[in-house]
C-alpha positions as CSV (number, residue, x, y, z in Angstrom):
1,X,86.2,95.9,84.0
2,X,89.4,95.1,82.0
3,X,89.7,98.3,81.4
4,X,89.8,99.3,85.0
5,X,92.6,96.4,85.8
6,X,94.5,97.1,83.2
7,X,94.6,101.2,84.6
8,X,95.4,99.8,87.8
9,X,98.2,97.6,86.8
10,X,99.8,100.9,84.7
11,X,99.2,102.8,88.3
12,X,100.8,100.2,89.9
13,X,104.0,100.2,87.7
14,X,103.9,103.7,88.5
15,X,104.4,103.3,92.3
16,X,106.7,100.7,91.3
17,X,108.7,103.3,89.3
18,X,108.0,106.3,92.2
19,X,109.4,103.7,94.6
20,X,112.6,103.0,92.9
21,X,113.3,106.4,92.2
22,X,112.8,107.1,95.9
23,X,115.2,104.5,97.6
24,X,118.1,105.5,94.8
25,X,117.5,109.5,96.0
26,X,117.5,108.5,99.7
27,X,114.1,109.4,100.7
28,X,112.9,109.2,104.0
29,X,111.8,105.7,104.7
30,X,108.2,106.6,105.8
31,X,107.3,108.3,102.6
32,X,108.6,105.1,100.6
33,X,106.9,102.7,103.4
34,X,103.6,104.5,102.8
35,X,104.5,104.7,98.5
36,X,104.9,101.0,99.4
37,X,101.6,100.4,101.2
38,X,99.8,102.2,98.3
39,X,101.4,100.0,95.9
40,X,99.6,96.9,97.8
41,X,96.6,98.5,98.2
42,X,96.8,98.9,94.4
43,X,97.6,95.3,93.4
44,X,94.6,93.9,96.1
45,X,92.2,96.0,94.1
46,X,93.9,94.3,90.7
47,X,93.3,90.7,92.5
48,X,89.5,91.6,93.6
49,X,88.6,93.0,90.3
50,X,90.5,89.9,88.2
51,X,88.6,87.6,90.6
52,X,85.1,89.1,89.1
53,X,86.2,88.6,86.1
54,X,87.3,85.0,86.2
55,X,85.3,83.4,89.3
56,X,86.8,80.0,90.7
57,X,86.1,76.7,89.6
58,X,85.2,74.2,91.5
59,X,85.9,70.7,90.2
């Protein structure tokens, strides 16, 4: 499983990267909003699979 978060984190400095590049060409804002909504979709995965791995403690 760390495996898999830490691919997702790399995939999500990706879109990070893709995004930037984007805005400085001037793309057209829906193909960065959606680059965008990717990117979130990515680190919601990363949060899901990080909570598996360390569950909550209640004290």
């Amino acid at each position: 499983m760390r495996l898999a978060v830490a691919r997702l984190r790399q995939e999500h400095e990706d879109y990070d990267a893709a995004i930037n590049a984007m805005i400085q060409t001037g793309c057209e804002a829906l193909r960065i909003q959606r680059m965008k909504k990717k990117k979130l979709a990515l680190k919601d995965m990363i949060s899901k699979l990080e909570d598996q791995i360390i569950p909550d403690i209640i004290a």
